[in-house]
N, CA, C and O atoms as CSV, one atom per row, in Angstrom:
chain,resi,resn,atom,element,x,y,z
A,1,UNK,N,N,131.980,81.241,81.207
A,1,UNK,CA,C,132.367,80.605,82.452
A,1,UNK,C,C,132.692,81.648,83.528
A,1,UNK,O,O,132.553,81.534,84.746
A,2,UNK,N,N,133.116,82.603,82.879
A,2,UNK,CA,C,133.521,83.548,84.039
A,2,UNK,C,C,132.185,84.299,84.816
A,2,UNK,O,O,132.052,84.187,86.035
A,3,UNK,N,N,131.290,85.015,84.045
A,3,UNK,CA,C,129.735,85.238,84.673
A,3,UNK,C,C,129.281,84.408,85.429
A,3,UNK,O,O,128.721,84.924,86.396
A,4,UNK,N,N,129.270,82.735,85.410
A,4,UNK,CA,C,128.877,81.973,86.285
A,4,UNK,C,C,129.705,82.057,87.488
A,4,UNK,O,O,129.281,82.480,88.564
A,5,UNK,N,N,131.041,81.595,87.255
A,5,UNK,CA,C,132.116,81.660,88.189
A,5,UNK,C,C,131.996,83.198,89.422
A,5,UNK,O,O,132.166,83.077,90.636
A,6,UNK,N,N,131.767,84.153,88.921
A,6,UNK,CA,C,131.156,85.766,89.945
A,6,UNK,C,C,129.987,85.534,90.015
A,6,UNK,O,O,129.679,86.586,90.575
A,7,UNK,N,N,128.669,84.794,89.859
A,7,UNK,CA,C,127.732,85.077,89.967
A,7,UNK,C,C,127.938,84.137,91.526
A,7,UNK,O,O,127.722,84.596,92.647
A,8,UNK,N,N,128.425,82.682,91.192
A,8,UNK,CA,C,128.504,81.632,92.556
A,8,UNK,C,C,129.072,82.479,93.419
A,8,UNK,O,O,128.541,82.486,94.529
A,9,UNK,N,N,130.828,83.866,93.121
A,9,UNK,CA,C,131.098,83.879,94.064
A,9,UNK,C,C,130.600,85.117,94.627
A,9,UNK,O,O,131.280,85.714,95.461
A,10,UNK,N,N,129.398,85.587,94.221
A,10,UNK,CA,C,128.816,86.728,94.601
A,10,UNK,C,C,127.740,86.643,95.627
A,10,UNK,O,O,127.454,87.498,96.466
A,11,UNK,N,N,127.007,85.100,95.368
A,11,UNK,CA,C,126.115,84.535,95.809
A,11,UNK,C,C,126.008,84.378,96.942
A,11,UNK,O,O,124.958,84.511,97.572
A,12,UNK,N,N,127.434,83.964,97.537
A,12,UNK,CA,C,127.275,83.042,99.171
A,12,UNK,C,C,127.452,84.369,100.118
A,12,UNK,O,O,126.588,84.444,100.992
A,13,UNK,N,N,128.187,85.179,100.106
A,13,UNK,CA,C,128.154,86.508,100.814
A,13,UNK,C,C,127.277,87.004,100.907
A,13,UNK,O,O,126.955,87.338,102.047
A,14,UNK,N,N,126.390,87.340,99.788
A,14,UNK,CA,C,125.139,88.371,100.031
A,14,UNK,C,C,124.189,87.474,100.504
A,14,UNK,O,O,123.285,88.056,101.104
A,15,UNK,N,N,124.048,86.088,100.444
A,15,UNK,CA,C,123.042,85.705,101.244
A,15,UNK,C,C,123.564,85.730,102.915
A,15,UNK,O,O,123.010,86.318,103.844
A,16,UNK,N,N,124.624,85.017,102.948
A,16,UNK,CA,C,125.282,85.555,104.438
A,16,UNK,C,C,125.230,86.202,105.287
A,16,UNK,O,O,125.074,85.952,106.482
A,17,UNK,N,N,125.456,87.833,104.330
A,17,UNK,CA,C,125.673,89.352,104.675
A,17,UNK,C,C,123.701,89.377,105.385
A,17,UNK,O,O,123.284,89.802,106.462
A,18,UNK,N,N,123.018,88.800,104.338
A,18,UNK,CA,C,121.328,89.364,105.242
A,18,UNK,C,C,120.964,88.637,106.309
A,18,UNK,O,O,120.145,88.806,107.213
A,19,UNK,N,N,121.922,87.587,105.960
A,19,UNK,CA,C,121.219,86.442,107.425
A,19,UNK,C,C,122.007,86.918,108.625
A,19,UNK,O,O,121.723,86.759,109.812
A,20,UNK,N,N,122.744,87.353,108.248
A,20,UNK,CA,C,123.900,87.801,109.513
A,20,UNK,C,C,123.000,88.918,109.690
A,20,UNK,O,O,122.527,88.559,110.768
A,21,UNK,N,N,122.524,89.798,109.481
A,21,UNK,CA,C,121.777,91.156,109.100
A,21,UNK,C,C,120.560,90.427,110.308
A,21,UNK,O,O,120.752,90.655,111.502
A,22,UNK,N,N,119.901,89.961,110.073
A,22,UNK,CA,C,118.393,89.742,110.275
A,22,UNK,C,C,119.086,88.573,111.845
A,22,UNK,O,O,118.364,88.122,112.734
A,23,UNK,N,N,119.726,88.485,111.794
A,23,UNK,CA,C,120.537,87.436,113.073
A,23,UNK,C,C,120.981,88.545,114.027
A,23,UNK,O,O,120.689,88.399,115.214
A,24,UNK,N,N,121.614,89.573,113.670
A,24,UNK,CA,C,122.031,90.787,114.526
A,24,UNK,C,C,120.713,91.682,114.902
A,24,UNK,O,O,120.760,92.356,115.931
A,25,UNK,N,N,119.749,91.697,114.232
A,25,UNK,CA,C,118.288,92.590,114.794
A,25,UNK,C,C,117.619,91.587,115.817
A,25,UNK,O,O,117.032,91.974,116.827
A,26,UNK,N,N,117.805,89.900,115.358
A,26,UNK,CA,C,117.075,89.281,116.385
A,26,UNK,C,C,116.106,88.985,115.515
A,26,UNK,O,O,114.977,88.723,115.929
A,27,UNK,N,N,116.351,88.983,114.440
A,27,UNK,CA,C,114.935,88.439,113.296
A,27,UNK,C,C,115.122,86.780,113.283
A,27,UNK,O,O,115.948,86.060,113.844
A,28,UNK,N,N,114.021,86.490,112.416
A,28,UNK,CA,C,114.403,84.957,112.043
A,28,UNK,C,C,115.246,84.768,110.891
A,28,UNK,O,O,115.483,85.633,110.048
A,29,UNK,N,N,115.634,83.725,110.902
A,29,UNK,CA,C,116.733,83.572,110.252
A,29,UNK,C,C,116.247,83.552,108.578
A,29,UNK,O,O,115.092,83.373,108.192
A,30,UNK,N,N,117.498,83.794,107.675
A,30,UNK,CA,C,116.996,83.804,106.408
A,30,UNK,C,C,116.161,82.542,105.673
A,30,UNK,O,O,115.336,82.721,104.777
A,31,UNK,N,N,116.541,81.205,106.236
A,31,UNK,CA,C,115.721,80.279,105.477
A,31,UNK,C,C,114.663,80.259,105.915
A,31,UNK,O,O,113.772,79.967,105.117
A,32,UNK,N,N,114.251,80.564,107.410
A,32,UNK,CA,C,113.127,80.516,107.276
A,32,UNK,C,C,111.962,81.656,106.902
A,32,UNK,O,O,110.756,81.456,107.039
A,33,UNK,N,N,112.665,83.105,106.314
A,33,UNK,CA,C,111.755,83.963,105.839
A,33,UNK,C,C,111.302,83.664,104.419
A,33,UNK,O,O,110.257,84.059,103.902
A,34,UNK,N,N,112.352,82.821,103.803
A,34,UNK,CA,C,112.500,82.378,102.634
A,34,UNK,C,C,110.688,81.440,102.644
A,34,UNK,O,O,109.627,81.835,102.160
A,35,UNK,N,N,110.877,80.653,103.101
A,35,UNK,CA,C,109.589,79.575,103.348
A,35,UNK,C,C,108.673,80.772,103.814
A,35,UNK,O,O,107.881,81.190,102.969
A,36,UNK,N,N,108.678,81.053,104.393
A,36,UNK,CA,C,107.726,81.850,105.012
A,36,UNK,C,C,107.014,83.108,103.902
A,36,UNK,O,O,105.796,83.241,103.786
A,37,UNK,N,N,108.035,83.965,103.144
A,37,UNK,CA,C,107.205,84.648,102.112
A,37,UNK,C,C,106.550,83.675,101.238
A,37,UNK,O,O,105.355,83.710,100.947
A,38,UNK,N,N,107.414,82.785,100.825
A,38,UNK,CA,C,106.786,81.731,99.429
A,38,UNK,C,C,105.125,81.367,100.317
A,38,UNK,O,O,104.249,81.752,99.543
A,39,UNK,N,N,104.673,80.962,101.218
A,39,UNK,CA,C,103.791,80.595,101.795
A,39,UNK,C,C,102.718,81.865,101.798
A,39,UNK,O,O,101.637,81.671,101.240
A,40,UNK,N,N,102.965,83.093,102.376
A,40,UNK,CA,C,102.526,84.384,102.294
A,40,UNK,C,C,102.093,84.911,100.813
A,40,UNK,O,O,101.190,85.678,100.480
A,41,UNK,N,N,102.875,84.354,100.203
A,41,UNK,CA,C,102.528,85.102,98.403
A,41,UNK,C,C,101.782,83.682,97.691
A,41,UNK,O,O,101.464,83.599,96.505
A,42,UNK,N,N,101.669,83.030,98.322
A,42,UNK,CA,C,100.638,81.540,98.066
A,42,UNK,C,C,99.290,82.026,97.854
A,42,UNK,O,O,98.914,82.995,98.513
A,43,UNK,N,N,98.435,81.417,96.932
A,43,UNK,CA,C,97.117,82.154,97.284
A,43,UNK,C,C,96.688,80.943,98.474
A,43,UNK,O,O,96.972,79.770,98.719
A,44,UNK,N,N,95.924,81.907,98.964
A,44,UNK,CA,C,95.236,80.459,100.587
A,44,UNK,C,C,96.478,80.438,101.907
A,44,UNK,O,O,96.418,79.814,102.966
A,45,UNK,N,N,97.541,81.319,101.426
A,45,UNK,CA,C,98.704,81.017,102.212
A,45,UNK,C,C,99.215,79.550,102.753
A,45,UNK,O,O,99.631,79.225,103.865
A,46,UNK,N,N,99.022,78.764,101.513
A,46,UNK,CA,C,99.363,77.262,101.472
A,46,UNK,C,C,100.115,76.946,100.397
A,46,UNK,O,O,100.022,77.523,99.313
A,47,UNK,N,N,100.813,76.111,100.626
A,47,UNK,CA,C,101.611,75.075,99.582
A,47,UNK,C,C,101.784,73.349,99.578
A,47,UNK,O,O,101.737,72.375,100.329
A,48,UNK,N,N,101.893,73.533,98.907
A,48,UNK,CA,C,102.210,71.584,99.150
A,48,UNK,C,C,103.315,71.098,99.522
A,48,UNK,O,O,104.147,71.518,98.718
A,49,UNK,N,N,103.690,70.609,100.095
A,49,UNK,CA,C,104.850,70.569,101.216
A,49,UNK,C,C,105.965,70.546,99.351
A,49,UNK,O,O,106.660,71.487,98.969
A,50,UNK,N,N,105.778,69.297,98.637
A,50,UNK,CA,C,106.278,69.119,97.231
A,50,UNK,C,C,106.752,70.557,96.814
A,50,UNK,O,O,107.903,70.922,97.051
A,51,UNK,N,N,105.760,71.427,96.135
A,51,UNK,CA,C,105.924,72.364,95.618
A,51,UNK,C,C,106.573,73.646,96.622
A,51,UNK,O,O,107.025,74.696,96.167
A,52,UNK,N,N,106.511,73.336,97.894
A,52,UNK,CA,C,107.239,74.105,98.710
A,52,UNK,C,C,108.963,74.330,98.823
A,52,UNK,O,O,109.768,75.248,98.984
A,53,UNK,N,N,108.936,72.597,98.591
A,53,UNK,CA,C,110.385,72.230,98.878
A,53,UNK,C,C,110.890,73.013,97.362
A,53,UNK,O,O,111.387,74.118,97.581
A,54,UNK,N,N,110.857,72.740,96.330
A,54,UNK,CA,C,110.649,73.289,94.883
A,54,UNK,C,C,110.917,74.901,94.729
A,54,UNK,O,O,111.531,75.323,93.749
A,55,UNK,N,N,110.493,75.652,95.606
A,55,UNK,CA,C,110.502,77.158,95.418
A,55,UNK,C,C,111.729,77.245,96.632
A,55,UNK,O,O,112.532,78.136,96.354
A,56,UNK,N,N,111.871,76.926,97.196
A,56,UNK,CA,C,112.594,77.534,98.307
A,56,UNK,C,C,113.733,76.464,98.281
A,56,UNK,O,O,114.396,76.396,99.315
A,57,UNK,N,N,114.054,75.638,97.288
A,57,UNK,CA,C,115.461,75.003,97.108
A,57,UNK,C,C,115.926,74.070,97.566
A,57,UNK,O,O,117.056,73.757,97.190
A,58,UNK,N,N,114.958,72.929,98.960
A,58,UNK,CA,C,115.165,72.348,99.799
A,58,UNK,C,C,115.114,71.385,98.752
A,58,UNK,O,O,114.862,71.606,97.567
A,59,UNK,N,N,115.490,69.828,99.530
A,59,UNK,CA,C,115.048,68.448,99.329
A,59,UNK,C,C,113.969,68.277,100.099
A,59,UNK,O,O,113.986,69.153,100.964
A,60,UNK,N,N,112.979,67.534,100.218
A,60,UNK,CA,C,111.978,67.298,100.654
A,60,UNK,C,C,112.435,66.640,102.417
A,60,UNK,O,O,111.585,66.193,103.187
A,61,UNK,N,N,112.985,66.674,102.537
A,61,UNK,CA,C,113.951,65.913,103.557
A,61,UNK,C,C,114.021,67.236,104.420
A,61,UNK,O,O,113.440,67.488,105.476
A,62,UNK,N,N,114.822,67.947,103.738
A,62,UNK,CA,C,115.410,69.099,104.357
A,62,UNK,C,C,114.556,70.557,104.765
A,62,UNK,O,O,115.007,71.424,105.514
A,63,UNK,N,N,113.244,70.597,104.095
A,63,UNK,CA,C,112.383,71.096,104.234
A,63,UNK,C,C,111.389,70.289,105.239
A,63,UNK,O,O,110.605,70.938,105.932
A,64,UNK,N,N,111.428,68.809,105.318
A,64,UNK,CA,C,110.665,68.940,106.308
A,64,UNK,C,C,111.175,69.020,107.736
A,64,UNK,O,O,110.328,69.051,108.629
A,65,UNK,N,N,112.564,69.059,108.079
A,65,UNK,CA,C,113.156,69.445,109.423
A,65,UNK,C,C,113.145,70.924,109.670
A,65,UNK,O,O,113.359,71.370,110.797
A,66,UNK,N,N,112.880,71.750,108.560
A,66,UNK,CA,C,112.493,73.055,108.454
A,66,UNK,C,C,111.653,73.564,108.828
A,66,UNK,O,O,111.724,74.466,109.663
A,67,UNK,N,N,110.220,72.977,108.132
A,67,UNK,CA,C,108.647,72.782,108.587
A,67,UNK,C,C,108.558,72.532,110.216
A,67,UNK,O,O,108.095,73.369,110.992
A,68,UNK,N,N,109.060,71.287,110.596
A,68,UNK,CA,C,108.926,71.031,112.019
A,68,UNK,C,C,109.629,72.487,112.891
A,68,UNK,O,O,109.068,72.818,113.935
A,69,UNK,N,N,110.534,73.090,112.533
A,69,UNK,CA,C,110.674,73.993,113.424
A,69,UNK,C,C,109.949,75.242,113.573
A,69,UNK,O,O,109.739,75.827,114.636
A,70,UNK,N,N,109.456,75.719,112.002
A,70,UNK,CA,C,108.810,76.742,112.704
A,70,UNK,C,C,107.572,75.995,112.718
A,70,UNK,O,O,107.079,77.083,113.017
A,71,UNK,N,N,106.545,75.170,112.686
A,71,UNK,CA,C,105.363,74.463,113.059
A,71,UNK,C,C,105.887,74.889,114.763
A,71,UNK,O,O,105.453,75.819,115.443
A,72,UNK,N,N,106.724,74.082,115.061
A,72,UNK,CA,C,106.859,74.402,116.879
A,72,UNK,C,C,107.236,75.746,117.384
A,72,UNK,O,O,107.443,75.975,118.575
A,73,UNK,N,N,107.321,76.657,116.398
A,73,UNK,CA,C,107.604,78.195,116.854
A,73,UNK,C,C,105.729,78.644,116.409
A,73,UNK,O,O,105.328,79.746,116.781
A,74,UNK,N,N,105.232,78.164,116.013
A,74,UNK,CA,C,103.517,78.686,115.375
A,74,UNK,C,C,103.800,79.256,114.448
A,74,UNK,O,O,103.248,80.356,114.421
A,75,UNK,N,N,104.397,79.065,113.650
A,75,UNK,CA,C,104.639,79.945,112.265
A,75,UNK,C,C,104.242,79.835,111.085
A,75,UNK,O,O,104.151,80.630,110.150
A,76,UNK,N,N,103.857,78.041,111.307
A,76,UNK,CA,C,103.184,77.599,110.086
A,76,UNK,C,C,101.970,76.339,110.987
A,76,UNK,O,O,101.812,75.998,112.159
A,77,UNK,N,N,101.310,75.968,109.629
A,77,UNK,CA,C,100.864,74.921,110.444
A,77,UNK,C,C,100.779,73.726,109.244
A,77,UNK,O,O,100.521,74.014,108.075
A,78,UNK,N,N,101.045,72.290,109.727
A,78,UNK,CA,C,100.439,71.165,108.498
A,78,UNK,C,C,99.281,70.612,108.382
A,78,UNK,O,O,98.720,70.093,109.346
A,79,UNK,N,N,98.672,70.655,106.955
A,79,UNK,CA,C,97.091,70.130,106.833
A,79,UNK,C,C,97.034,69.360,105.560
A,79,UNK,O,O,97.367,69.729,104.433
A,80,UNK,N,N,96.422,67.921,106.057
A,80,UNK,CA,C,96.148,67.284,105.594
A,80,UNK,C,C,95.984,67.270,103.733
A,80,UNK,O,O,94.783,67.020,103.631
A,81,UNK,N,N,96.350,67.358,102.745
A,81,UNK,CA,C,95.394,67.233,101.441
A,81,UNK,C,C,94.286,66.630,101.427
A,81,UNK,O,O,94.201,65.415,101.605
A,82,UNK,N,N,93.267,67.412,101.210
A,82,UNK,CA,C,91.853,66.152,101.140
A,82,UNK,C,C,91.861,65.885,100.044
A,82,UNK,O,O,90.832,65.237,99.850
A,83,UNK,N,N,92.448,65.988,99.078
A,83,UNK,CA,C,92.089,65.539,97.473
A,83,UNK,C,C,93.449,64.206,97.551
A,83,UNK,O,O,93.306,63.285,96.748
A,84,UNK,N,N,94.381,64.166,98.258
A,84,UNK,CA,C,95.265,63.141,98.636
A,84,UNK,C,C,96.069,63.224,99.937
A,84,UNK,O,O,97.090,63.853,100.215
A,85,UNK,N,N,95.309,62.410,100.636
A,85,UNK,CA,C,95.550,62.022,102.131
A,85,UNK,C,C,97.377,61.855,102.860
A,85,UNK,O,O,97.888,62.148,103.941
A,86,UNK,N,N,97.767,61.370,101.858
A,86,UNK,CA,C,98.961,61.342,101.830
A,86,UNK,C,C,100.315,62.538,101.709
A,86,UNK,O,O,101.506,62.604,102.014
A,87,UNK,N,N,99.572,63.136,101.252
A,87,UNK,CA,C,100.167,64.633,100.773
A,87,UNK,C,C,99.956,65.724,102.278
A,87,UNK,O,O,99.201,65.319,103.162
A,88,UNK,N,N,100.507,66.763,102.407
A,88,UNK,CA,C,100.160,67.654,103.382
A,88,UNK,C,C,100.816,69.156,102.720
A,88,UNK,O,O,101.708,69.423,101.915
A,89,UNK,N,N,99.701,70.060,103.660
A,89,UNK,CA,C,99.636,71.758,102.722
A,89,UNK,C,C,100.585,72.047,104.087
A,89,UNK,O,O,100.381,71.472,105.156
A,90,UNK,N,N,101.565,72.949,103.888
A,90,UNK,CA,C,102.471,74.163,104.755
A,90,UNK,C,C,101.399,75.218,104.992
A,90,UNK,O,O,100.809,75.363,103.921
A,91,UNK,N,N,100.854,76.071,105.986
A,91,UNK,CA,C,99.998,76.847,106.209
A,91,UNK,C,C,100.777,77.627,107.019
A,91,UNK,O,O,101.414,77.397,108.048
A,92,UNK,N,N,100.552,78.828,106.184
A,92,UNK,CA,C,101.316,80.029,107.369
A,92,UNK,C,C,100.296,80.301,108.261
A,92,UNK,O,O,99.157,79.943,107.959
A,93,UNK,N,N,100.517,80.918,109.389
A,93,UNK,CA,C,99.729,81.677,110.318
A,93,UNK,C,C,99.721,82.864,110.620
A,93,UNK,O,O,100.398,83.689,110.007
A,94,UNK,N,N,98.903,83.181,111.687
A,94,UNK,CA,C,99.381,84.912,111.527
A,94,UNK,C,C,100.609,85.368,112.284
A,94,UNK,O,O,101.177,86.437,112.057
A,95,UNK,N,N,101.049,84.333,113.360
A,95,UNK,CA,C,102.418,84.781,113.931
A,95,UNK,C,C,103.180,84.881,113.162
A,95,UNK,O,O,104.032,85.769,113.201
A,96,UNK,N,N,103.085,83.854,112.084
A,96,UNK,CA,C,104.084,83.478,111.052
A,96,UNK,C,C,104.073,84.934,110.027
A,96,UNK,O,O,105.134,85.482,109.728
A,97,UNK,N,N,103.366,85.208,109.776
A,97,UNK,CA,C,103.002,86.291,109.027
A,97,UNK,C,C,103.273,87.606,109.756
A,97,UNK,O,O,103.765,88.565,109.161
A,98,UNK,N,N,102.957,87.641,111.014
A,98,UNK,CA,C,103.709,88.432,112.034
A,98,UNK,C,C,104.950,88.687,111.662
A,98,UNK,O,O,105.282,89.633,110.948
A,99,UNK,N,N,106.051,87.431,112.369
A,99,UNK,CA,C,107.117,87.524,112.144
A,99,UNK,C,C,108.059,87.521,110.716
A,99,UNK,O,O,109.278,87.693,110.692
A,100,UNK,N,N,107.402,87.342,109.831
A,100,UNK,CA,C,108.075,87.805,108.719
A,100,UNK,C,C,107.917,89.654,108.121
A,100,UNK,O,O,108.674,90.363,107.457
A,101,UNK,N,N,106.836,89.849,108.624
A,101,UNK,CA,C,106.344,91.192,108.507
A,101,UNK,C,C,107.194,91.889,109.129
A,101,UNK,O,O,107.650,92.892,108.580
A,102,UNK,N,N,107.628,91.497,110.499
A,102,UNK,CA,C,108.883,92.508,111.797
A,102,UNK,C,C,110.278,92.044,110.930
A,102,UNK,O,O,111.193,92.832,111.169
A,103,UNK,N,N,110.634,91.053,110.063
A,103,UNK,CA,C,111.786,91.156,109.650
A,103,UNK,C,C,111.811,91.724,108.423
A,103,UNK,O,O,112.907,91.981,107.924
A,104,UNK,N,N,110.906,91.944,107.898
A,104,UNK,CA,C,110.790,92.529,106.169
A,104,UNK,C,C,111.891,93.814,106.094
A,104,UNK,O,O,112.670,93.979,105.156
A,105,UNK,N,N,111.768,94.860,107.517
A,105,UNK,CA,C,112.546,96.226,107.025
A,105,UNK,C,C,114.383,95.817,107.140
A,105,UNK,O,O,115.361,96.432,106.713
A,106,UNK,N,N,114.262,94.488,107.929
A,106,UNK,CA,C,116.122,94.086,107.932
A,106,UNK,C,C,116.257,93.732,106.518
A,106,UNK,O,O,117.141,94.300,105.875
A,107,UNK,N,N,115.324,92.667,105.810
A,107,UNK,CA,C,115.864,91.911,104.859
A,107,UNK,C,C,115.660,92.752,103.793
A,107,UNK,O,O,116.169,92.281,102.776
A,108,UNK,N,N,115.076,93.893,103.606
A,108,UNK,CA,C,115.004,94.580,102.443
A,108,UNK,C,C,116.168,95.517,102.980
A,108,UNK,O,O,116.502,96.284,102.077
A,109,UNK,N,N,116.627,95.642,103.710
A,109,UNK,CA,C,117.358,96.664,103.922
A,109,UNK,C,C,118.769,95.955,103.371
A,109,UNK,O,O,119.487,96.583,102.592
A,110,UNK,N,N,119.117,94.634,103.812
A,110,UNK,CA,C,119.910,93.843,103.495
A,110,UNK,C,C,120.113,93.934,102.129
A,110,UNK,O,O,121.014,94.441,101.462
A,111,UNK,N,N,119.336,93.481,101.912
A,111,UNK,CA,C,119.347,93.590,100.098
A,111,UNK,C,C,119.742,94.293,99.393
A,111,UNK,O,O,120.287,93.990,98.332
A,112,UNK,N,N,119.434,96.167,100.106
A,112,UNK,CA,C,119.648,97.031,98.924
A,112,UNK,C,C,121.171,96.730,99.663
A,112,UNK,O,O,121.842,95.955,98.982
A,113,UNK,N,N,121.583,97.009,100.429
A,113,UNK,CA,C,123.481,97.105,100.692
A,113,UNK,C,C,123.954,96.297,99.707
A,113,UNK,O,O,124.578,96.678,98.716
A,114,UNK,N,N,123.544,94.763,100.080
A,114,UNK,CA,C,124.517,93.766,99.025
A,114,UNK,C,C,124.604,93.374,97.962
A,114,UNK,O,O,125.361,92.612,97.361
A,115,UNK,N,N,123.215,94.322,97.598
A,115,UNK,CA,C,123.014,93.675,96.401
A,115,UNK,C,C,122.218,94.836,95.112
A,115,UNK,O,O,122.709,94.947,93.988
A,116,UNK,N,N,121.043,95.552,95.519
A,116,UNK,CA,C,121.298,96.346,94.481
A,116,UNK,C,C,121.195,98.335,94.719
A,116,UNK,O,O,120.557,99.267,94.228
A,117,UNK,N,N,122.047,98.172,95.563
A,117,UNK,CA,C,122.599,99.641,95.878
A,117,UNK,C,C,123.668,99.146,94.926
A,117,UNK,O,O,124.374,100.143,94.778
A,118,UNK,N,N,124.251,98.051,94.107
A,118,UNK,CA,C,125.675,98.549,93.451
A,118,UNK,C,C,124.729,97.954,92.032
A,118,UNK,O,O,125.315,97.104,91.361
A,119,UNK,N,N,123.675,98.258,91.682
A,119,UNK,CA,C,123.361,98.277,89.883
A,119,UNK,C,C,122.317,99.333,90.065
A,119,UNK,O,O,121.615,99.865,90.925
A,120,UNK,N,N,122.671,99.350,88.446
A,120,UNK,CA,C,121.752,100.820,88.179
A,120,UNK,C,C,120.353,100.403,88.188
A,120,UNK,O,O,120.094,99.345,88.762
A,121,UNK,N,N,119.112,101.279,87.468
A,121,UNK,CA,C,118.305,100.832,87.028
A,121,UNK,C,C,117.957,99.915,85.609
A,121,UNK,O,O,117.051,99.143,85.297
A,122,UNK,N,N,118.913,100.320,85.084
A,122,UNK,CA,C,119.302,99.396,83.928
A,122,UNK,C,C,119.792,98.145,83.764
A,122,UNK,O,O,119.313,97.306,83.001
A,123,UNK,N,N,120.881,97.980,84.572
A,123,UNK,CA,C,121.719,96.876,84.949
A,123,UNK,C,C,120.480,96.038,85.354
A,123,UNK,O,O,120.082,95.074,84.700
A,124,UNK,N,N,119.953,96.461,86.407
A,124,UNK,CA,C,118.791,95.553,87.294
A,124,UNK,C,C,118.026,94.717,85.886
A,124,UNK,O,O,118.124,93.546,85.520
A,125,UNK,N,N,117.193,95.960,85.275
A,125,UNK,CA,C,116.078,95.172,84.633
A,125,UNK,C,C,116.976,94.301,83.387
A,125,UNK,O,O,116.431,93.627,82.513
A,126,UNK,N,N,118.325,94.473,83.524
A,126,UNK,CA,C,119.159,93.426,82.447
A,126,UNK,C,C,118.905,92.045,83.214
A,126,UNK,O,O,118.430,91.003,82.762
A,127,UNK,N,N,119.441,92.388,84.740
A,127,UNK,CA,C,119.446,91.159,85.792
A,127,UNK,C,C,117.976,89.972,85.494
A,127,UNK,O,O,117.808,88.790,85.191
A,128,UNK,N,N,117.381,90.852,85.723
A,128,UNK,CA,C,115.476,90.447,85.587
A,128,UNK,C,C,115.655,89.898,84.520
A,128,UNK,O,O,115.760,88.672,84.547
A,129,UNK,N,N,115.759,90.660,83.111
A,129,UNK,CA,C,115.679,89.973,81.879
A,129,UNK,C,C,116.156,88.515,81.666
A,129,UNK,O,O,115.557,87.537,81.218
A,130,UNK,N,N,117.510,88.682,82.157
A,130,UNK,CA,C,118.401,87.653,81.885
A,130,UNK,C,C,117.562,85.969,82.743
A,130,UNK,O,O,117.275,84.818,82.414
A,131,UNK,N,N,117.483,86.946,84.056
A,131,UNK,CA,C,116.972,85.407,84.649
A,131,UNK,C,C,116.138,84.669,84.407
A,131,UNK,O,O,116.134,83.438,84.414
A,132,UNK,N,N,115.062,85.688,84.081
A,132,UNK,CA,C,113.799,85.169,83.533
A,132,UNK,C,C,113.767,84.550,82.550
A,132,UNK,O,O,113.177,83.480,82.699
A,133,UNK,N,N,114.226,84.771,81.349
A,133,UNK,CA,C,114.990,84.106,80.231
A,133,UNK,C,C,115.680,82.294,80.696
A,133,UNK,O,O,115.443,81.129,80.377
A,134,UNK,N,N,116.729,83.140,81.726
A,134,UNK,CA,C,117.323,80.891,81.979
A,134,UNK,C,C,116.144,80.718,82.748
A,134,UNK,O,O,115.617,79.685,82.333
A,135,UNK,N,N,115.397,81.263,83.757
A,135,UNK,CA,C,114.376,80.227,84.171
A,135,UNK,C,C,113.466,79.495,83.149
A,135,UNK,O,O,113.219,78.289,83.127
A,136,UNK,N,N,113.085,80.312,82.433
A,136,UNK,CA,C,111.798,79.752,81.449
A,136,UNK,C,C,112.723,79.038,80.588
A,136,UNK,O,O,111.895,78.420,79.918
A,137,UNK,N,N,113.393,78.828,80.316
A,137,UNK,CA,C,114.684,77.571,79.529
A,137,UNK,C,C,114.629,76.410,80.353
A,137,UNK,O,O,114.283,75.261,80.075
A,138,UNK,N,N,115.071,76.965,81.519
A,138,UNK,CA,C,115.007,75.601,82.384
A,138,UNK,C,C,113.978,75.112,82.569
A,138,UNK,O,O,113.977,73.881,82.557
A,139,UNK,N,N,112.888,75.696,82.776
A,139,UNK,CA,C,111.749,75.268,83.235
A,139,UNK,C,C,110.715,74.244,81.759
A,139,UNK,O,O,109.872,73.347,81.776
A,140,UNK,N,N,111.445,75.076,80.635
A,140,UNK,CA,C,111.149,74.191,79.375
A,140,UNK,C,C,111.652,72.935,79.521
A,140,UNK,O,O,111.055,71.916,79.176
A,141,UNK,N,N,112.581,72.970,79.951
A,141,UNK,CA,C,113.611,71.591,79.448
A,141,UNK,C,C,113.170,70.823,80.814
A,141,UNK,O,O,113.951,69.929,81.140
A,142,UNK,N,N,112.182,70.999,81.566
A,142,UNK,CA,C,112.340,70.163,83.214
A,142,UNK,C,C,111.659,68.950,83.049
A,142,UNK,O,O,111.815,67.900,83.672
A,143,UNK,N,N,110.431,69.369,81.605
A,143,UNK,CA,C,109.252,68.379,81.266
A,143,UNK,C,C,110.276,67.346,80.167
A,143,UNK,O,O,109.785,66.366,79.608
């Protein structure tokens, strides 16, 4: 209980600490670099709005008031599914891809301060190990 208990309260600061980070350079803000790499490391630089909301933590709700904003900044764009009409793909663009590219040196920079400028190289690939481990648990138990 206690590892969980420091991991939550380790959590909300260092995401904070980069958005505040990337907010003081004049970058975009952290959720939306968040959407924005997942889209970039997409093959086709698409997702399904579904599987979008899914990687980047949203409700489908909350991702799509997300979508609409950077859609109206050109950052992404929405397209149709032709295999189901009903469905729609997140499409990055190249502004979009632009602007995550001009914030990449804040948010990596962010990162090493809050987060792993204080583990070793060891510690880290424990970090990796470990997560990867509860993801693929969780991800067993989702079916």
């Amino acid at each position: 209980l206690k590892a969980w208990r420091l991991f939550i309260t380790a959590n909300a600061p260092i995401i904070e600490s980069i958005d505040s980070q990337l907010r003081e350079a004049e970058q975009i803000p952290l959720n939306w670099y968040d959407v924005l790499i997942e889209l970039y490391e997409a093959k086709g630089h698409r997702l399904r709005m579904s599987d979008l909301a899914e990687r980047v933590l949203l409700t489908r709700s909350g991702l799509t008031r997300l979508v609409d904003t950077l859609e109206k900044q050109d950052y992404i764009v929405r397209e149709i599914d032709p295999e189901d009409r009903r469905g729609f793909f997140a499409v990055l663009t190249d502004d979009g891809k632009q602007a995550m590219q001009k914030a990449w040196p804040t948010y990596a920079s962010g990162i090493n301060m809050a987060f792993a400028a204080h583990l070793s190289d060891v510690e880290a690939q424990l970090l990796i190990d470990v997560f990867e481990r509860m993801i693929g648990a969780l991800a067993g138990n989702a079916g």
